[in-house]
Every structure is written in C-alpha cells, then in structure tokens.
N, C-alpha and C positions, 0 to 999 in steps of 0.2 A: 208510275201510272202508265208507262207505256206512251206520255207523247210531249213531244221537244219540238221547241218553235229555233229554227235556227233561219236568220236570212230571211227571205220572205216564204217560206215553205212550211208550213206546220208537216212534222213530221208522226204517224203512228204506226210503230213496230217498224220502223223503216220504209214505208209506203209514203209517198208524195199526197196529202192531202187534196191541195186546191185542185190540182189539175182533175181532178176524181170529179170537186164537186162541182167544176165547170161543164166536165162531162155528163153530170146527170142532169144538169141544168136543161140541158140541149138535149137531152133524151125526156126530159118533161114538160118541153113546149115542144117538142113534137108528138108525144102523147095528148098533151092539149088541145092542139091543133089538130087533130088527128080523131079523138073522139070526146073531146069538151062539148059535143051540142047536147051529149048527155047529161051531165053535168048542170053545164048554165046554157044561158043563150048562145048563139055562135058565136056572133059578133063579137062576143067578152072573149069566149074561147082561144077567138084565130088572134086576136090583140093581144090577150094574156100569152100564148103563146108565142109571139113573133117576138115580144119582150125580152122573155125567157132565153132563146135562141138565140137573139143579137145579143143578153149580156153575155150568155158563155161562150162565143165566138169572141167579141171586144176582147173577155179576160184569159181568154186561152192564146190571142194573136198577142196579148200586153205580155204573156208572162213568156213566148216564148223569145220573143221581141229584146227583154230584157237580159237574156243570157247569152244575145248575142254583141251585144251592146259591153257586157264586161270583159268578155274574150277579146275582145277589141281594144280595150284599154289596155287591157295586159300587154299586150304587143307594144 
C-alpha cells in the first residue's frame, strides 16, 4: 500500500508523515486565526487557532527533540 510505520515516523513512499502534519497544523490555525471571523465568531477563531499552533510547534520541538536525545546515547 505504499505506507510503513517504522520507529515513530509513519512512513508514505518514503516521505516523513508527522512532521507534514504538524506542519499543516500551524498553517491551519494560522488560517484560523487569520480569517475564522468568517467562519465562526472570533473569539472561537483566534482560540481554536492558537490551539492548533502551540500543538504543532509542542510536537514539532518533541519530535525533533527526540533525535537528538538518541544520537546522544549512541556516543
């Protein structure tokens, strides 16, 4: 099918998954934030987006956090 979990990375055709969808995480609350009054009321908006934002920076600082942490052991 085209996608291998190996490690913590879901893997498709060879492209790194998470990092992708951490990345669009933070390109959809800043879309949110950015034009959510269309949408819903702001206030949901600029919340639902700052959400959005601080998880895909948390799990973009965890994951690369974690690679460095192994490299480290190895030594």
């Amino acid at each position: 099918m085209g996608v291998l979990v190996t490690e913590n990375y879901y893997y498709f055709y060879g492209m790194k998954i998470k990092p992708f969808i951490y990345l669009l995480s933070i390109i959809a609350g800043a879309l949110l934030m950015g034009m959510g009054d269309q949408l819903m009321r702001q206030e949901y908006a600029m919340s639902l987006g700052i959400v959005l934002i601080m998880f895909g920076i948390y799990k973009t600082s965890v994951s690369w956090g974690n690679g460095d942490t192994k490299s480290k052991e190895k030594e």
